[in-house]
C-alpha positions in Angstrom: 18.1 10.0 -12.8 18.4 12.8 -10.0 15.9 15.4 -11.3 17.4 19.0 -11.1 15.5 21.3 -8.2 15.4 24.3 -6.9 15.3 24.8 -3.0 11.9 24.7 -1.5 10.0 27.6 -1.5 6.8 28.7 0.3 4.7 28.7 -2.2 0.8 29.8 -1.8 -1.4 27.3 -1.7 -4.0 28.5 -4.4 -1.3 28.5 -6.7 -0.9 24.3 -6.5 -2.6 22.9 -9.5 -4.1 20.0 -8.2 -4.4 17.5 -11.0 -3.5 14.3 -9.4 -5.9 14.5 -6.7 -8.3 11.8 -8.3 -5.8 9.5 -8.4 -4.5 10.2 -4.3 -6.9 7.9 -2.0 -8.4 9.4 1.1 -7.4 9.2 4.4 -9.1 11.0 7.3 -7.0 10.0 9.6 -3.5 10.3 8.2 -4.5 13.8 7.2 -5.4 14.7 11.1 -2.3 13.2 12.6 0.0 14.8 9.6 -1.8 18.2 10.9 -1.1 17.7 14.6 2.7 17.1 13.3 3.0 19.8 11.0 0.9 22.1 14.0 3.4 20.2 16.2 7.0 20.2 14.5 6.5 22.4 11.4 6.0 21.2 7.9 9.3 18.7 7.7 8.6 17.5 4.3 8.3 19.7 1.3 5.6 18.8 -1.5 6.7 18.5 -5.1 5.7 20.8 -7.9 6.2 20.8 -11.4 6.1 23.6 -14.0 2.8 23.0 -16.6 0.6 24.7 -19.1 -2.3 25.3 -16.5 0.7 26.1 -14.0 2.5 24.5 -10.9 1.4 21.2 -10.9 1.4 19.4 -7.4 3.0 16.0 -7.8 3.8 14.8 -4.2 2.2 16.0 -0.8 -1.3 15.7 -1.5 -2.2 15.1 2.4 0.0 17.6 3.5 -1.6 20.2 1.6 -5.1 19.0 2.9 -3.4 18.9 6.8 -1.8 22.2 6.0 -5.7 23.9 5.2 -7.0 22.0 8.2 -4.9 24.0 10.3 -6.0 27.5 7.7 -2.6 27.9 6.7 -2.0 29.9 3.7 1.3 28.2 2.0 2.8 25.2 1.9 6.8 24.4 1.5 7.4 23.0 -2.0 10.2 22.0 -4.0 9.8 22.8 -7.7 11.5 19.7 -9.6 12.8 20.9 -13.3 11.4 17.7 -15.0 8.5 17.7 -17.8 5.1 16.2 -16.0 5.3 12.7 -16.8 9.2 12.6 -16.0 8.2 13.9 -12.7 5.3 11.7 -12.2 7.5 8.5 -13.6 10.3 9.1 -11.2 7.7 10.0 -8.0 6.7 6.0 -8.6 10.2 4.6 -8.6 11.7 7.0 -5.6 11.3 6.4 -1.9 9.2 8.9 -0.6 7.4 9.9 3.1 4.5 7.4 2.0 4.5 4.6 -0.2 1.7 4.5 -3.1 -1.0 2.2 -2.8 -1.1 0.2 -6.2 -4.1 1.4 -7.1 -2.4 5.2 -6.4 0.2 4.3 -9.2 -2.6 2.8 -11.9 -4.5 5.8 -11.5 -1.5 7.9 -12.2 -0.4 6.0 -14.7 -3.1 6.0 -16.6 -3.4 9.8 -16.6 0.1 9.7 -18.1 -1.2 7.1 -20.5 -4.3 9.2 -21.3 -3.0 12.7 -21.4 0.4 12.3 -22.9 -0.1 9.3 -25.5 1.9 6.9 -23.6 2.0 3.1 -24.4 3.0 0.6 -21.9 6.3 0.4 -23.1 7.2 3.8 -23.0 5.6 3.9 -19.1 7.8 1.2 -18.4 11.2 2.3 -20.2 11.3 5.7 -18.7 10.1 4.5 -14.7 12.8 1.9 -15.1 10.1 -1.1 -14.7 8.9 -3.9 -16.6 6.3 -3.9 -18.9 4.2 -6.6 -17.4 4.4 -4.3 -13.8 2.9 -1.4 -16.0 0.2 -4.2 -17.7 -0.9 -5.2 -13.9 -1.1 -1.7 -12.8 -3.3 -0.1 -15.4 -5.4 -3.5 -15.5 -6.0 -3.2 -12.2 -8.2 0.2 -13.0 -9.7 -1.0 -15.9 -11.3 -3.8 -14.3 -13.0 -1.3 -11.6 -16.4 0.9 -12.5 -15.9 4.5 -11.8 -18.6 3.8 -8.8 -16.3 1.9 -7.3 -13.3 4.1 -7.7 -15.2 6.8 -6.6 -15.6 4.6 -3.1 -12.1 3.7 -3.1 -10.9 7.0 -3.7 -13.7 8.8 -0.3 -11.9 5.5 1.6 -15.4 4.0 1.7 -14.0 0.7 0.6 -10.4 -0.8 0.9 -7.9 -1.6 -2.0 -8.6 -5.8 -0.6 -11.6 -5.4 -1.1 -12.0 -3.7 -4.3 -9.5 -6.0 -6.1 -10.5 -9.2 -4.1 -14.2 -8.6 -3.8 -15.9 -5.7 -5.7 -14.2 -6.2 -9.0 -14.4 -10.0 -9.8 -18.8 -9.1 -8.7 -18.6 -6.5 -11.1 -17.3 -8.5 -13.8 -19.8 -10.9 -12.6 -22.7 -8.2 -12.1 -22.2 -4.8 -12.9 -25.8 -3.9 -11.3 -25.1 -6.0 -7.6 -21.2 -4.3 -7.7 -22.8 -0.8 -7.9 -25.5 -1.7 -5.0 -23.0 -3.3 -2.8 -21.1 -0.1 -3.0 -24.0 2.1 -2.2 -24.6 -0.8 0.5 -20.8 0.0 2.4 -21.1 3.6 1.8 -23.5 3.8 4.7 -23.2 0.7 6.6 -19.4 -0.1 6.0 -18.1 -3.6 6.5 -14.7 -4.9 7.9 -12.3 -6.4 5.8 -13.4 -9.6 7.6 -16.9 -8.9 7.7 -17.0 -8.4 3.8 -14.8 -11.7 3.0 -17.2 -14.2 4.9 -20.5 -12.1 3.3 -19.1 -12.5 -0.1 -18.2 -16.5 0.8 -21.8 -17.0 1.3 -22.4 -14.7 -2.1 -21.1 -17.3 -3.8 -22.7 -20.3 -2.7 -26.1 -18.4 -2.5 -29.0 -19.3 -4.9 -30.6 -15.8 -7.1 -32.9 -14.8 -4.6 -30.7 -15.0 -1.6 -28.4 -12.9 -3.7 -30.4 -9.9 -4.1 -31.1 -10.3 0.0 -27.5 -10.4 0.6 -26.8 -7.3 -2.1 -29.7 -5.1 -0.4 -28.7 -5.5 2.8 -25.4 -7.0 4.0 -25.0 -5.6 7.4 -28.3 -7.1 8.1 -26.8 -10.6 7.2 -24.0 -10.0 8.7 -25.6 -9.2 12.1 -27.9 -12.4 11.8 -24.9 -14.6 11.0 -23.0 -13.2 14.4 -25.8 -13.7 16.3 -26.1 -17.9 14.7 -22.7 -18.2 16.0 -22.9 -16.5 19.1 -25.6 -18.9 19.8 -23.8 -22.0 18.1 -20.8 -21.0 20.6 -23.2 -20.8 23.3 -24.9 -24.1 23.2 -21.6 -25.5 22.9 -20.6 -23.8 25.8 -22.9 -25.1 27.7 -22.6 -29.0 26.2 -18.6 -29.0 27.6 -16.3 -31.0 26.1 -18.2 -34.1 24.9 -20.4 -31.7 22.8 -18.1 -30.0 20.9 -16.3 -33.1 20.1 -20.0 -34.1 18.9 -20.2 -31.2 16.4 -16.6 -31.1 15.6 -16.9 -35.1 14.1 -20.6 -34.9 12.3 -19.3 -31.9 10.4 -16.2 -34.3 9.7 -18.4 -37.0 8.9 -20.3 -34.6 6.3 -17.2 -33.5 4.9 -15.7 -37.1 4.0 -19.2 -38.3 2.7 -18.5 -35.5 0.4 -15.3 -35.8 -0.2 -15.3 -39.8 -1.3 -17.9 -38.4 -3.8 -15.1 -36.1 -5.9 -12.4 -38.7 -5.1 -14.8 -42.2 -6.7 -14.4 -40.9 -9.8 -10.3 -40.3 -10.4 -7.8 -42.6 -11.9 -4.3 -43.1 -10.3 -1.9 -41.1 -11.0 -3.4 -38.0 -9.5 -2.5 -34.0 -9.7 0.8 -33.6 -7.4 -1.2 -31.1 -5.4 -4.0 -33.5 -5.0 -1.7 -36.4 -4.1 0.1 -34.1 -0.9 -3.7 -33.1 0.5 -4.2 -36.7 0.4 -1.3 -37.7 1.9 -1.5 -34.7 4.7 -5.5 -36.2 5.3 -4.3 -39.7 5.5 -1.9 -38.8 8.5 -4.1 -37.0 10.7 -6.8 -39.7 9.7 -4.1 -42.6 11.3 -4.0 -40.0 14.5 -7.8 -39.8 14.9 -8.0 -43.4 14.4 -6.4 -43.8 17.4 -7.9 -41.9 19.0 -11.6 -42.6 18.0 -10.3 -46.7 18.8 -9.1 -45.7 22.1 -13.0 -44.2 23.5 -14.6 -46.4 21.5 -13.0 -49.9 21.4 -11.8 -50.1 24.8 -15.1 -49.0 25.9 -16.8 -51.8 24.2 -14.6 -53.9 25.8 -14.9 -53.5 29.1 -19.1 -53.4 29.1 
């Protein structure tokens, strides 16, 4: 469906109805180097507007509006698309436009849609052109999330990774420790990698370790670079011979524990079991050799 339009117009600012804000996530620095452009080049883009009840309703060009009054300008070029609101909204999601929607852009928008206009999934999906389970994922996505933590995704304080990876299987877990580990990242943020291995020991953490790791994960992660910084530096300093050292009692400590899940199975085995096997038993038969060729020649000649 092409919607009708009419040419873009400068239009002022204040007149932009911005009620799909809440659903845009921020981004400092897009919004800076879309300003420098648009102080640059001009505005190249138009936004898109829609006619409403409480007025022209901004559908598209959220950032540019925000780069457009970092730079105090007074209007902004829009296009005015002849579509009801949700049309408008449902075709924004399935058109290719300057940025592409974060999914959790799209669930938030879609659930205003869902919210404010009485749609069901099926009706979502039938007039964007999707699927009903691409609809199902999208909202669920949302509805798994506190508004704490939307809040933070929506100030950039924590990634989309993280909030779908991390933050919202702990808060289905524990509401209270999701909400504090927001808090936590709102002032001391973590990297995408940072917060992946701090959750990994989450997990295998007994109760009171828990509450450390919730009141102050920077400070844990700090502690754990400086273990391996040290680890890396005594190995450093052992050469070769000591690293092989480490490397096969962690190996050792492994298969002990390994043997201990594998004693108790039957033949036949899972088919994804039986391949990791397979895969171990090979590079086993190379470190065989290996292990016969320091250690059994050696024997031999003393």
């Amino acid at each position: 469906m092409v919607a009708p339009m009419d040419s873009a117009q400068d239009i002022e600012l204040g007149e932009l109805q911005l009620r799909f804000a809440s659903a845009r996530l921020s981004d400092t620095g897009a919004v800076e180097r879309l300003a420098r452009s648009i102080d640059q080049c001009g505005q190249l883009i138009a936004c898109i507007a829609v006619p409403a009840d409480e007025g022209l309703v901004l559908i598209d060009g959220y950032r540019r509006v925000a780069a457009l009054r970092r730079l105090g300008r007074d209007t902004a070029s829009v296009e005015r698309w002849s579509l009801s609101l949700p049309e408008a909204v449902l075709k924004l999601l399935t058109s290719a436009r300057s940025r592409a929607f974060a999914a959790i852009e799209e669930a938030l928008m879609l659930r205003e849609l869902a919210s404010s206009f009485a749609l069901s999934q099926r009706e979502l999906a039938r007039r964007s052109g999707r699927d009903v389970s691409w609809v199902q994922r999208r909202l669920q996505l949302v509805s798994a999330l506190p508004e704490p933590l939307l809040e933070a995704l929506r100030a950039g304080c924590v990634s989309c990774w993280a909030a779908s990876r991390i933050l919202a299987p702990l808060a289905r877990a524990n509401a209270e420790h999701a909400n504090k580990l927001v808090g936590a990242l709102q002032s001391t943020p973590l990297s995408t990698r940072e917060l992946k291995g701090w959750f990994e020991h989450y997990q295998g953490a007994q109760r009171t370790l828990r509450e450390r790791l919730i009141e102050h994960p920077r400070l844990f992660i700090d502690a754990l670079s400086a273990r391996h910084q040290q680890h890396d530096a005594e190995q450093l300093g052992a050469g070769p011979e000591g690293a092989a050292l480490a490397q096969l009692r962690a190996l050792d400590a492994r298969l002990r524990h390994a043997r201990k899940h594998l004693a108790p199975l039957t033949a036949p085995i899972p088919a994804p079991l039986a391949s990791a096997c397979l895969a171990l038993r090979t590079q086993w038969q190379a470190l065989h050799t290996e292990i016969t060729r320091l250690v059994d020649d050696d024997a031999q000649r003393n």
